[in-house]
PQR file of N, CA, C, O and H, with PARSE charges and radii, in Angstrom:
ATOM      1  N   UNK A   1     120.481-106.689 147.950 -0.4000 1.5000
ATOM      2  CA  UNK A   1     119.998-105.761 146.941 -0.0000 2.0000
ATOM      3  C   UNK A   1     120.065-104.333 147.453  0.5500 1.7000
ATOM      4  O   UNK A   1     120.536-103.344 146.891 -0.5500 1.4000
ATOM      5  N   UNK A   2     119.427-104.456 148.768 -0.4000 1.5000
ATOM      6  CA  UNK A   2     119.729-102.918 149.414 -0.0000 2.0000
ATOM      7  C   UNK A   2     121.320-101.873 149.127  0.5500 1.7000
ATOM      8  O   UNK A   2     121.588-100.783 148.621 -0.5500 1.4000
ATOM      9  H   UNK A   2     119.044-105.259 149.224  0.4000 1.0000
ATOM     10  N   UNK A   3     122.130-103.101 149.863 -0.4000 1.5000
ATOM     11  CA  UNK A   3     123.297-102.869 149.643 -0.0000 2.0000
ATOM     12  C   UNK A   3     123.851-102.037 148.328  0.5500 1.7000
ATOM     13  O   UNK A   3     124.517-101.004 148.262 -0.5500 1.4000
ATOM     14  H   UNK A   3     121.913-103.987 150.273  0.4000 1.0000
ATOM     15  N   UNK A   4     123.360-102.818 147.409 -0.4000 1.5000
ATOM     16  CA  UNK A   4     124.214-102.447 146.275 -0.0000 2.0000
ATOM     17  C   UNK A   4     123.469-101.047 145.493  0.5500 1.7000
ATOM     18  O   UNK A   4     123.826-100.596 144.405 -0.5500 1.4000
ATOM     19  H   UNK A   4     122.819-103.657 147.463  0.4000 1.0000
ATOM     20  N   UNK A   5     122.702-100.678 146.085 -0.4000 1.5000
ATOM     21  CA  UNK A   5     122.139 -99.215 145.539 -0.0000 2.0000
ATOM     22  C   UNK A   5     122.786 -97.888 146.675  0.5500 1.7000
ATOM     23  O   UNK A   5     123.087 -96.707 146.505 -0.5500 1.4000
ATOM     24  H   UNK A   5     122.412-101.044 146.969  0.4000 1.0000
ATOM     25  N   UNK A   6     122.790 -98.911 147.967 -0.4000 1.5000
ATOM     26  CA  UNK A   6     123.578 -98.020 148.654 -0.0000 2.0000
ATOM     27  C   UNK A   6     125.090 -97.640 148.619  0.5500 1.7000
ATOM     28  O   UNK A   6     125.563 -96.711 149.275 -0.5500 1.4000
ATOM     29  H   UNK A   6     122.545 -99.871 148.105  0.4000 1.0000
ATOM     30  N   UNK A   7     125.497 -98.106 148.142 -0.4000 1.5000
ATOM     31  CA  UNK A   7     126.573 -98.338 147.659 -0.0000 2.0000
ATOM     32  C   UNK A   7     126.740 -97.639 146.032  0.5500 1.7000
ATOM     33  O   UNK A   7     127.528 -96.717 145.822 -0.5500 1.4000
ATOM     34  H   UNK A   7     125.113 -98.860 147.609  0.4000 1.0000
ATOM     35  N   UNK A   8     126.251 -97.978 145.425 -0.4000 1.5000
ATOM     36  CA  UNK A   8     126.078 -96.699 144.252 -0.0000 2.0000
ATOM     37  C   UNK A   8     125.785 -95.668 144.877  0.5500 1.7000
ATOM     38  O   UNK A   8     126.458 -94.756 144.395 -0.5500 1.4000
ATOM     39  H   UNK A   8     125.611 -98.728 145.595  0.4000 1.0000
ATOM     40  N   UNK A   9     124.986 -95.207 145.897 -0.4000 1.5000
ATOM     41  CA  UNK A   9     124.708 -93.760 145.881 -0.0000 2.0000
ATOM     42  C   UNK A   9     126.028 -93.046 146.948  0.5500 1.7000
ATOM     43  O   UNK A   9     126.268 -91.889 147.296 -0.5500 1.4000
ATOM     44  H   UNK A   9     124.439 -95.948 146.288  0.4000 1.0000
ATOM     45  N   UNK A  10     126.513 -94.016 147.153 -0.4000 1.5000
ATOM     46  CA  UNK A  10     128.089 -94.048 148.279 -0.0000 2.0000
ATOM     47  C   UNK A  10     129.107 -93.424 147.074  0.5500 1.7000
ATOM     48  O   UNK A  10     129.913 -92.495 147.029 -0.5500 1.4000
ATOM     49  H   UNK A  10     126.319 -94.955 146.870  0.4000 1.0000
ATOM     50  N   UNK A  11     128.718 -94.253 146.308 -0.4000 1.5000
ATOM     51  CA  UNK A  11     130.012 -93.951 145.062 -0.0000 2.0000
ATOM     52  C   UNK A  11     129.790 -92.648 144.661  0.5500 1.7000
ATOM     53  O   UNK A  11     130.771 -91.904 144.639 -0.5500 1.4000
ATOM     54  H   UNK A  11     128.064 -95.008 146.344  0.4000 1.0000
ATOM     55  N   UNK A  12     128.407 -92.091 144.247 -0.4000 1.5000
ATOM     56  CA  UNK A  12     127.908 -90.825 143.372 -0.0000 2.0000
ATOM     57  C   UNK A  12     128.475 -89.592 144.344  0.5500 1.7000
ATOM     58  O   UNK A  12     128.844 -88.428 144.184 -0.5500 1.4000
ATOM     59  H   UNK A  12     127.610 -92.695 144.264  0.4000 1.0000
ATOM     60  N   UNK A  13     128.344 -90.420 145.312 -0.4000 1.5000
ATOM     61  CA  UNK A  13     128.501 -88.980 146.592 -0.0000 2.0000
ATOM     62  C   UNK A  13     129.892 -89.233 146.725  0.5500 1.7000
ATOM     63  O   UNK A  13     130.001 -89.128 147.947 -0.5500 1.4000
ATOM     64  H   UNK A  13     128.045 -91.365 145.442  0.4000 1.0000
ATOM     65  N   UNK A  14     130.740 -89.428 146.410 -0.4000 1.5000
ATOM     66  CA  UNK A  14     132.230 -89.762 146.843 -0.0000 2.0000
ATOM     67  C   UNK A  14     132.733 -88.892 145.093  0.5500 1.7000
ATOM     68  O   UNK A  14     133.616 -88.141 144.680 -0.5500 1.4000
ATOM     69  H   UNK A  14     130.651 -89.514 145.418  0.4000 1.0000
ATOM     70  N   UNK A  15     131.538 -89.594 144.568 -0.4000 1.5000
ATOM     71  CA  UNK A  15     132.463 -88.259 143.341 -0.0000 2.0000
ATOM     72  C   UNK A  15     131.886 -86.770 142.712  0.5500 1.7000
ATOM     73  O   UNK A  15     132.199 -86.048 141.765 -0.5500 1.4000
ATOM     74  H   UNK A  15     130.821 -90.204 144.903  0.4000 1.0000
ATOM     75  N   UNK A  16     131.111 -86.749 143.533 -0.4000 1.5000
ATOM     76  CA  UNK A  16     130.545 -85.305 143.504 -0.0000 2.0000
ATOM     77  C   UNK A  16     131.563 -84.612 144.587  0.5500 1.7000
ATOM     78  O   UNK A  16     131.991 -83.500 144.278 -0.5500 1.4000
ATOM     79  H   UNK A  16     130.857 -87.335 144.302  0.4000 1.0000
ATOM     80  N   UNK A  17     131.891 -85.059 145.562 -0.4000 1.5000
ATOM     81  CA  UNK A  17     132.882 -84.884 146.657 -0.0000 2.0000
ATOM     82  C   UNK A  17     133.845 -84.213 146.278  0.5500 1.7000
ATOM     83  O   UNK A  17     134.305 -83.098 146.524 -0.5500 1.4000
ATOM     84  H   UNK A  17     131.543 -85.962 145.813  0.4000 1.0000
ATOM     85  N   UNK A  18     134.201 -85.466 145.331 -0.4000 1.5000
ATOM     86  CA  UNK A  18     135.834 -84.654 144.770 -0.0000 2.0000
ATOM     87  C   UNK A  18     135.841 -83.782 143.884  0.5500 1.7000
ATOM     88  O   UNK A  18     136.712 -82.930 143.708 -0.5500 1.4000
ATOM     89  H   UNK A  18     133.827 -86.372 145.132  0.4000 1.0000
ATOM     90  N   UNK A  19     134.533 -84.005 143.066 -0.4000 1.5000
ATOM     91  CA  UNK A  19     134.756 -82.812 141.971 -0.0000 2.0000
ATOM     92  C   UNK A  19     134.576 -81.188 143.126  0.5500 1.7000
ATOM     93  O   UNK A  19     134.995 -80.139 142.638 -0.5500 1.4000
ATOM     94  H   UNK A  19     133.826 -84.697 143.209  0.4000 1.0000
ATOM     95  N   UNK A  20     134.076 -81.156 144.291 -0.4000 1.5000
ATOM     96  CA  UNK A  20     133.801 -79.942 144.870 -0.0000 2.0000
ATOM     97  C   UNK A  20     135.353 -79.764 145.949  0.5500 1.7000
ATOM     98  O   UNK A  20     135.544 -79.049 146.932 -0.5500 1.4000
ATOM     99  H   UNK A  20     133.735 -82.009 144.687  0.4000 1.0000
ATOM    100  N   UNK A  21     136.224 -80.708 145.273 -0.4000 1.5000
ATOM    101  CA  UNK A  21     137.509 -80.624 145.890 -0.0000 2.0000
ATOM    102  C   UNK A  21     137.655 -81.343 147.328  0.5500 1.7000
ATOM    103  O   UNK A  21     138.689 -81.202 147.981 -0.5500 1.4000
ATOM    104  H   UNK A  21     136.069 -81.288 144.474  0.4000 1.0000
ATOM    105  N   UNK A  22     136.837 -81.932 147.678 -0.4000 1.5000
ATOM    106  CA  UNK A  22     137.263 -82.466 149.058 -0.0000 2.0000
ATOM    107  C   UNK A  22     137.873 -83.827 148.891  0.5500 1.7000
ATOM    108  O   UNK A  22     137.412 -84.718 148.178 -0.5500 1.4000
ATOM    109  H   UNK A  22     135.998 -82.047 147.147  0.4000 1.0000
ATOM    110  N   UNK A  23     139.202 -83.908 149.786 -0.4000 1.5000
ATOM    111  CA  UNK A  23     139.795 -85.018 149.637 -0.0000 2.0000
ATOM    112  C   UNK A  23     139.260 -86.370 150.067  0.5500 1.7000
ATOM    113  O   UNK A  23     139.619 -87.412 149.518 -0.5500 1.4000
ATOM    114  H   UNK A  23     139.576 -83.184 150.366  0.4000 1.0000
ATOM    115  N   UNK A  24     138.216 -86.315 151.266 -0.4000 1.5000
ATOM    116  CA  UNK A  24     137.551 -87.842 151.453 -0.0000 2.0000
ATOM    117  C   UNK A  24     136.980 -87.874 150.654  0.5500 1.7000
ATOM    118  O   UNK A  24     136.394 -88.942 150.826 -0.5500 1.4000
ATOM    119  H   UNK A  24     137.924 -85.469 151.712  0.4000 1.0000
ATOM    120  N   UNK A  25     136.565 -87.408 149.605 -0.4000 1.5000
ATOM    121  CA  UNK A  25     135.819 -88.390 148.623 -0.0000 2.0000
ATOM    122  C   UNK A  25     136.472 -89.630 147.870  0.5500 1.7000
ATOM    123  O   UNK A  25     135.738 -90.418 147.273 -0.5500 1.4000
ATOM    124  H   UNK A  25     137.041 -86.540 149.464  0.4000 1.0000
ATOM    125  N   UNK A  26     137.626 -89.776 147.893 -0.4000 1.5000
ATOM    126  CA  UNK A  26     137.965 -90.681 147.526 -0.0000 2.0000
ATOM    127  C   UNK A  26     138.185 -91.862 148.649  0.5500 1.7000
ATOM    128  O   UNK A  26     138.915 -92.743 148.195 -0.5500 1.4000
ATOM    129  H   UNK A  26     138.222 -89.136 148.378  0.4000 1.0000
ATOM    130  N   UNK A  27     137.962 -91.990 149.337 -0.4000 1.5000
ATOM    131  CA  UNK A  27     137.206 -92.642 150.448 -0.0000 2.0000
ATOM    132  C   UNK A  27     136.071 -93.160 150.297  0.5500 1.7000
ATOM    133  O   UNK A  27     135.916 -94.338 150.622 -0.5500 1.4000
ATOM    134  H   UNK A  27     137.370 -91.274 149.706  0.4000 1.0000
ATOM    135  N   UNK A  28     135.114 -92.485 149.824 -0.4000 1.5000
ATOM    136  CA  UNK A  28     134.110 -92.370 149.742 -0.0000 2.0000
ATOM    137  C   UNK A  28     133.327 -93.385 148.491  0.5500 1.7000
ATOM    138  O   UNK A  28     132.282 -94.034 148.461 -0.5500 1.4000
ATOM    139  H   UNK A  28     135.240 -91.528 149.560  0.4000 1.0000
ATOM    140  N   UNK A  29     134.170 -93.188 147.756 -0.4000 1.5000
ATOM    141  CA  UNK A  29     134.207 -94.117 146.403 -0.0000 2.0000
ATOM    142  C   UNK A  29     134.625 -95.592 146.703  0.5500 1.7000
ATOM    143  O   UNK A  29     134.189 -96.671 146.302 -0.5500 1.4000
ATOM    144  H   UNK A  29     135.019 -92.660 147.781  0.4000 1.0000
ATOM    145  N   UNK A  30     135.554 -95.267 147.491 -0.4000 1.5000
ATOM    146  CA  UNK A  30     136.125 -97.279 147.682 -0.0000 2.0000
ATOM    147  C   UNK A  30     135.501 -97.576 148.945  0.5500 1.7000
ATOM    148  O   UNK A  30     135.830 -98.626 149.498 -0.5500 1.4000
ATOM    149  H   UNK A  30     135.909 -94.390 147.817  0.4000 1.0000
ATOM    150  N   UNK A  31     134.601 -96.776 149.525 -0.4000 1.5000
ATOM    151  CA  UNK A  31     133.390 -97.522 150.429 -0.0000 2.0000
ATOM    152  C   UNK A  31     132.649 -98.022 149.527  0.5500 1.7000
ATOM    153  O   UNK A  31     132.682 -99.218 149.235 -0.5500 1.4000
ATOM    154  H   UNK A  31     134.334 -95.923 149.076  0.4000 1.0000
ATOM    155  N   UNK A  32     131.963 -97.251 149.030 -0.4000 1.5000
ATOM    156  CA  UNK A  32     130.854 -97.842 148.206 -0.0000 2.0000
ATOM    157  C   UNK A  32     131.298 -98.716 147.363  0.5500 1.7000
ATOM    158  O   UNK A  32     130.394 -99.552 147.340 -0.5500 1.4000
ATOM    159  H   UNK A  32     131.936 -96.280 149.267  0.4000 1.0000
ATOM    160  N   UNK A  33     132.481 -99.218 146.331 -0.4000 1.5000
ATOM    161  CA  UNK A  33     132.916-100.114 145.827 -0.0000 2.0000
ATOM    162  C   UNK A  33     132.585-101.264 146.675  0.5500 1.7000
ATOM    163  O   UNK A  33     131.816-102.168 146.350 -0.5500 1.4000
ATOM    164  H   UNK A  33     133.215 -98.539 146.350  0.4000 1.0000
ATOM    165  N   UNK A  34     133.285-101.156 147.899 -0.4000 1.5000
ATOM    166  CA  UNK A  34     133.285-102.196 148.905 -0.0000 2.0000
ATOM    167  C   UNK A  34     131.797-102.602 149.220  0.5500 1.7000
ATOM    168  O   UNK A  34     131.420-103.770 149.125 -0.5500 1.4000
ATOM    169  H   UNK A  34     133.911-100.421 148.162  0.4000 1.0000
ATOM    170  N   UNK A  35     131.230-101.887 149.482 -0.4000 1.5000
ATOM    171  CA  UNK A  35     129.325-102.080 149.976 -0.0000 2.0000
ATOM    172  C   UNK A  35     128.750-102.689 148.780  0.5500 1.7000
ATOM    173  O   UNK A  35     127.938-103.614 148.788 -0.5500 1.4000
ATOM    174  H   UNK A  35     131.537-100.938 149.559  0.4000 1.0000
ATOM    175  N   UNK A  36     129.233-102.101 147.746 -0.4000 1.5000
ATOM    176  CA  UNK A  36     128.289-102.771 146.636 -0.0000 2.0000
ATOM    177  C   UNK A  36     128.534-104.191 145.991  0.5500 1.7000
ATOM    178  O   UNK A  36     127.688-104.899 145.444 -0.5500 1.4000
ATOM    179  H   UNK A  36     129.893-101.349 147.740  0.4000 1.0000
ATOM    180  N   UNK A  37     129.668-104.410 146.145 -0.4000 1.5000
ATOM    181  CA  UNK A  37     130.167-105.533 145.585 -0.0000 2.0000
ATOM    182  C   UNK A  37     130.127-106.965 147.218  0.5500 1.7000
ATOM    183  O   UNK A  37     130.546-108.122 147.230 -0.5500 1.4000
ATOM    184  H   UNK A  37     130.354-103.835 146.589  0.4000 1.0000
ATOM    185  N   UNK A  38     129.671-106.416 147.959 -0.4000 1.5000
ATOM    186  CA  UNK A  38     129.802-107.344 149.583 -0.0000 2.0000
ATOM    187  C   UNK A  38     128.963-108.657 148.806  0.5500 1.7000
ATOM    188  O   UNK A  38     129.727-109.528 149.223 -0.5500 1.4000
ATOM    189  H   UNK A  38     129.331-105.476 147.948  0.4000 1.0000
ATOM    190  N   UNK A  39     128.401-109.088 148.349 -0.4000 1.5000
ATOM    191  CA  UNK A  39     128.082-110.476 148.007 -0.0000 2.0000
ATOM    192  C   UNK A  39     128.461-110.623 147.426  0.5500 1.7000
ATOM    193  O   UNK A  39     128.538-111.833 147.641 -0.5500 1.4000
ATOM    194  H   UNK A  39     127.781-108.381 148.010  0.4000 1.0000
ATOM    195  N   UNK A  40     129.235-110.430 146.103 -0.4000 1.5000
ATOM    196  CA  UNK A  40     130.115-111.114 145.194 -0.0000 2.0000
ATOM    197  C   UNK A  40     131.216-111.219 146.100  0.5500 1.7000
ATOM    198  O   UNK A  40     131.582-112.378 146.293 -0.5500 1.4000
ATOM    199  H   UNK A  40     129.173-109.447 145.929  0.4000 1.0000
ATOM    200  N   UNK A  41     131.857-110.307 146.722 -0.4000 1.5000
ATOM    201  CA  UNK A  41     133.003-110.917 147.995 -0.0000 2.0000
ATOM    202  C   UNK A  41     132.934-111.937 148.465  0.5500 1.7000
ATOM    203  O   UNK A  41     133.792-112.797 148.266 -0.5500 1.4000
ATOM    204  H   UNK A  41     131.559-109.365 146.565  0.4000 1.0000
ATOM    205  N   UNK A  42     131.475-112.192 149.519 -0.4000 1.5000
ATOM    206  CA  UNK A  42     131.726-112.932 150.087 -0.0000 2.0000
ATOM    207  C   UNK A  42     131.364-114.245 149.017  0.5500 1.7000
ATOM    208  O   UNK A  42     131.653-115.419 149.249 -0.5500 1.4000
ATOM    209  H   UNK A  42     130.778-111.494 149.682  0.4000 1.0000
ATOM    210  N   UNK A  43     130.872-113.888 148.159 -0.4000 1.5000
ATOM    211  CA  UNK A  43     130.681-115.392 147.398 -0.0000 2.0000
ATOM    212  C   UNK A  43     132.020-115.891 147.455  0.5500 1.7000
ATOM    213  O   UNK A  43     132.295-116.761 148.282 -0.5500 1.4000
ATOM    214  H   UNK A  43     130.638-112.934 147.971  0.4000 1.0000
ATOM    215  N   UNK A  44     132.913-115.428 146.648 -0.4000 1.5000
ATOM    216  CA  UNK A  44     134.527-115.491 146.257 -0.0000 2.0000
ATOM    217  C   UNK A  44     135.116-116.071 147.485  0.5500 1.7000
ATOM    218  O   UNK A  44     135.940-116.985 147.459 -0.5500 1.4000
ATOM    219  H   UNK A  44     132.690-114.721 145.976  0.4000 1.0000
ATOM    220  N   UNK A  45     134.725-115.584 148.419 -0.4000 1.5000
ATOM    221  CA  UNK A  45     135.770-115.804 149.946 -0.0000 2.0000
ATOM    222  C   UNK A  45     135.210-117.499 150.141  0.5500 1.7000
ATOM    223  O   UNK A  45     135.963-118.388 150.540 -0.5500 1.4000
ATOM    224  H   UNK A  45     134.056-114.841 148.439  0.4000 1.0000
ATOM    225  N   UNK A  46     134.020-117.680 149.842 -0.4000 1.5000
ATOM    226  CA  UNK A  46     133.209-119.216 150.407 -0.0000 2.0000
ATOM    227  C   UNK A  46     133.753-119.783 149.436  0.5500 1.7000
ATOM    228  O   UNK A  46     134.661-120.445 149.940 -0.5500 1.4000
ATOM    229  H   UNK A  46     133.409-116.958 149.519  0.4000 1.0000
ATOM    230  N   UNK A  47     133.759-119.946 148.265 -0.4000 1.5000
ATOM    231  CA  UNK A  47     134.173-120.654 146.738 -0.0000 2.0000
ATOM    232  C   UNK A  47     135.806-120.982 147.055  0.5500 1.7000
ATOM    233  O   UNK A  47     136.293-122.091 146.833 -0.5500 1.4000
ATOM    234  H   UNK A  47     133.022-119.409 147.856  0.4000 1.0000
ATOM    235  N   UNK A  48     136.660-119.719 147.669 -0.4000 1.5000
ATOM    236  CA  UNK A  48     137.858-120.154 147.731 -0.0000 2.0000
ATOM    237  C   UNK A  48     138.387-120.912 149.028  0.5500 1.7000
ATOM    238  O   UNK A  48     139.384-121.633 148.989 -0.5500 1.4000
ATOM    239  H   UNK A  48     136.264-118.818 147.849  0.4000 1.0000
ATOM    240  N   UNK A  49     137.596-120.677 150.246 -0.4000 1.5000
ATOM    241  CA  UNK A  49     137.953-121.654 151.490 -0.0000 2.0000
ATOM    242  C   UNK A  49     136.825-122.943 151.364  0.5500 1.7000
ATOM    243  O   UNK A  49     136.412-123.710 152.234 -0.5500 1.4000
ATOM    244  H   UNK A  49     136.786-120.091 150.278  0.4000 1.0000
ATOM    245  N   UNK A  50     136.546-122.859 150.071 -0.4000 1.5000
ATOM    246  CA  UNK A  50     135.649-124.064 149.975 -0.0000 2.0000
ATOM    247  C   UNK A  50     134.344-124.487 150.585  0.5500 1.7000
ATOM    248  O   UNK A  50     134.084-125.681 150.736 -0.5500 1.4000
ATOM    249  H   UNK A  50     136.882-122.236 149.364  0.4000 1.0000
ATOM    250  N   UNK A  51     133.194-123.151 151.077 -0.4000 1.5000
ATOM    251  CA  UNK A  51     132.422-123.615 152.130 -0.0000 2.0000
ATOM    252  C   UNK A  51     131.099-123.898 151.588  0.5500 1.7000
ATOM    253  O   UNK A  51     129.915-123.896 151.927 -0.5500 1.4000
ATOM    254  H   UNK A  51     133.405-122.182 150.954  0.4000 1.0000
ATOM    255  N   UNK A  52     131.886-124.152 150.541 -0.4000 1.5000
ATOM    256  CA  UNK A  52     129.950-124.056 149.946 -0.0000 2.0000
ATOM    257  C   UNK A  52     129.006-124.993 150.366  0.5500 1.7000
ATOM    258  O   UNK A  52     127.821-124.785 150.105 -0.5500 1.4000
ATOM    259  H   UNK A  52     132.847-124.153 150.266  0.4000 1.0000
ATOM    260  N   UNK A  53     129.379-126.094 151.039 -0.4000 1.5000
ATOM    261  CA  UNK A  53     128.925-127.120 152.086 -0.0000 2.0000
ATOM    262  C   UNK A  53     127.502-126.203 152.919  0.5500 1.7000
ATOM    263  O   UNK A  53     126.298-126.440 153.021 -0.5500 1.4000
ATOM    264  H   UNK A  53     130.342-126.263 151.251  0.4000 1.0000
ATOM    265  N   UNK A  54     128.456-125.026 153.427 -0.4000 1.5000
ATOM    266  CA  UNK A  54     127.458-124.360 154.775 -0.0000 2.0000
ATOM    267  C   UNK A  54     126.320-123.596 153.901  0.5500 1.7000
ATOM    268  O   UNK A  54     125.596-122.922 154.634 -0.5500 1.4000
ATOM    269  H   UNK A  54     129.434-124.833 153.344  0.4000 1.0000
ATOM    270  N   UNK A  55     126.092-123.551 152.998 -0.4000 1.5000
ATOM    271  CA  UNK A  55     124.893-123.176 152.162 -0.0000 2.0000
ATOM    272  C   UNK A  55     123.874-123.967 152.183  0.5500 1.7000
ATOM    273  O   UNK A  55     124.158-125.075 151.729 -0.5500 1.4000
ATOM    274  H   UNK A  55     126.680-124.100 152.403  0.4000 1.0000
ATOM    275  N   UNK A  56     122.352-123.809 152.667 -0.4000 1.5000
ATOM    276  CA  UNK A  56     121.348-124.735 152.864 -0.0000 2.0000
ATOM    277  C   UNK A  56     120.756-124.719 151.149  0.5500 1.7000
ATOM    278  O   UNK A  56     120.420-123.892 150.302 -0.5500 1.4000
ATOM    279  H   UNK A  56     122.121-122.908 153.036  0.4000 1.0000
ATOM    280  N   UNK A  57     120.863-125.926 151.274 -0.4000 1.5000
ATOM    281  CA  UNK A  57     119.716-126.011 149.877 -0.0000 2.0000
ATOM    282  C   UNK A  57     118.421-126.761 150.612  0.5500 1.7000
ATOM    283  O   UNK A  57     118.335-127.515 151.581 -0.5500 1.4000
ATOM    284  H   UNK A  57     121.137-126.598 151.962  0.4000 1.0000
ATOM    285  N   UNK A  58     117.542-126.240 149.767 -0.4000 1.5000
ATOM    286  CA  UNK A  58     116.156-126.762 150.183 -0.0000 2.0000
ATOM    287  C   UNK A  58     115.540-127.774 149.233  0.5500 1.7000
ATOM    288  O   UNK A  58     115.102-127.484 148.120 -0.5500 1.4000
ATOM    289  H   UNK A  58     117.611-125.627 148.980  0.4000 1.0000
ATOM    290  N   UNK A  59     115.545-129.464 149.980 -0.4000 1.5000
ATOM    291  CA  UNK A  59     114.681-130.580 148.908 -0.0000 2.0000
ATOM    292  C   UNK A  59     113.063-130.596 149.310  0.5500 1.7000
ATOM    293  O   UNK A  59     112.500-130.436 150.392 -0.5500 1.4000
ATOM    294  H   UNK A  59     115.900-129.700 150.884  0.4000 1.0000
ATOM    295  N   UNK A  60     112.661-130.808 148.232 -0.4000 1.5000
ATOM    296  CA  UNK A  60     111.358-131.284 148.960 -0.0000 2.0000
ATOM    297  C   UNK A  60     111.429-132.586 148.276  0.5500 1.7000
ATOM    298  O   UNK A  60     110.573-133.444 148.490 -0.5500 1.4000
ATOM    299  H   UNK A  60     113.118-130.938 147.352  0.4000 1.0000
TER
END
């Protein structure tokens, strides 16, 4: 959850960046893409090498 606000505020600042003309901001934007979206990634990455095995579920 952290992540993904940090990651929005990665993005906001990557395009305030560019509007003040600096070229890393667009950098800056596909960090935060990347940060914010890191658990839907890695969900995708486990779903497609199949690991969903290594996920604990809890019985009682």
């Amino acid at each position: 959850m952290f992540g993904f606000f940090w990651g929005v505020v990665k993005i906001w600042s990557g395009a305030n960046a560019i509007s003040k003309g600096d070229a890393d901001g667009k950098m800056g934007i596909v960090a935060g893409i990347i940060i914010a979206g890191a658990a839907a990634i890695m969900g995708a990455l486990f779903a497609i090498f199949n690991l969903s095995g290594a996920v604990l579920t809890p019985s009682f």
